[in-house]
C-alpha positions as CSV (number, residue, x, y, z in Angstrom):
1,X,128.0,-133.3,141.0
2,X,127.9,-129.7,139.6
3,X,126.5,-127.9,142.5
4,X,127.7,-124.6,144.1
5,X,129.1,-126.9,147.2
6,X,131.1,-129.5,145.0
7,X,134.3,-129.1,146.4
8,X,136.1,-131.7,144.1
9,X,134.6,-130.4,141.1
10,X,135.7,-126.4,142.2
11,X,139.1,-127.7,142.5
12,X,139.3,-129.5,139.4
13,X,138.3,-125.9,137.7
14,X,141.2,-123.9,139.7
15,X,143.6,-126.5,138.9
16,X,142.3,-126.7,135.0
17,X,142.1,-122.5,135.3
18,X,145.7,-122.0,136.5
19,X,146.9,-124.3,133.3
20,X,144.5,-122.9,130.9
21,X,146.2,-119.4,132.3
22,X,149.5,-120.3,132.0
23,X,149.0,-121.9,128.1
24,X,147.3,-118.0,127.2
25,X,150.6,-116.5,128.7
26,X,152.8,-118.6,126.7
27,X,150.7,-118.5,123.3
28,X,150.4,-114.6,124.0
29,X,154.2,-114.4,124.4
30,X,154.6,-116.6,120.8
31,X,152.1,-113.9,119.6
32,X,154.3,-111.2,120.7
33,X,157.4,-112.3,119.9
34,X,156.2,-112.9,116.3
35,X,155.1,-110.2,115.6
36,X,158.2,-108.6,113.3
37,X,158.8,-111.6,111.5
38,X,158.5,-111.0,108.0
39,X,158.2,-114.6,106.6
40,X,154.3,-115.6,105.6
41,X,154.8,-118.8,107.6
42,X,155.1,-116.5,111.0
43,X,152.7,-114.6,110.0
44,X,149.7,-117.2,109.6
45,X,151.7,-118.9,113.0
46,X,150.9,-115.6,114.6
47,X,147.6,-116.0,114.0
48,X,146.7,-118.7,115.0
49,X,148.9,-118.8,118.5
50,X,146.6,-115.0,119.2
51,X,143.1,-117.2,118.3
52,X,144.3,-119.3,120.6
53,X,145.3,-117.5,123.3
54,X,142.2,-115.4,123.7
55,X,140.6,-119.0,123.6
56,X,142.7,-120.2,126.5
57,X,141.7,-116.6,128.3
58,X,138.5,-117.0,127.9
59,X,138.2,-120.7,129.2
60,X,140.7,-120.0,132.3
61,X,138.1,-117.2,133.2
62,X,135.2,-119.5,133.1
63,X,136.7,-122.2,135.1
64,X,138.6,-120.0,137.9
65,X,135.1,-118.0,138.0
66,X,133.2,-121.4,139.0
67,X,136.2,-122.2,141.3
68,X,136.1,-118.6,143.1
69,X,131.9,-118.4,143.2
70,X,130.3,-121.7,142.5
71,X,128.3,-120.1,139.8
72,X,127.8,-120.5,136.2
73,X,130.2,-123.8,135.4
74,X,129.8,-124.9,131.7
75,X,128.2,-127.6,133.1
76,X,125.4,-126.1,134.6
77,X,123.0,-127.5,132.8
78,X,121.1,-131.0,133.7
79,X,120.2,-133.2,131.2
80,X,118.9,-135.9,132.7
């Protein structure tokens, strides 16, 4: 199911790429527009929406990777 010509599965990754994109845009906005609050509860909040975000970058460049080449999906591996 994982293979470089998997066309169902490369579409599932752009579609799960474009939202994982669009969740980093709006947790790096919280990030930003945090960022003078004084308060300690902002400030642990600010945090943890910038962990995150670089976690939702880093997961929309996986899957829109294996949706542009076919290569290296996180399930690549076979365990059968």
């Amino acid at each position: 199911m994982w293979d470089e010509q998997d066309e169902t599965a490369r579409w599932v990754h752009l579609i799960c790429g474009i939202v994982f994109l669009m969740i980093a845009l709006g947790l790096g906005y919280v990030s930003i527009a945090s960022w003078d609050s004084d308060s300690g509860y902002r400030s642990y909040g600010r945090g943890g929406s910038g962990t995150l975000c670089l976690g939702a970058i880093y997961l929309s460049i996986r899957c829109l990777w294996y949706a542009v080449t076919g290569k290296n999906n996180i399930n690549r591996d076979d365990f059968d």
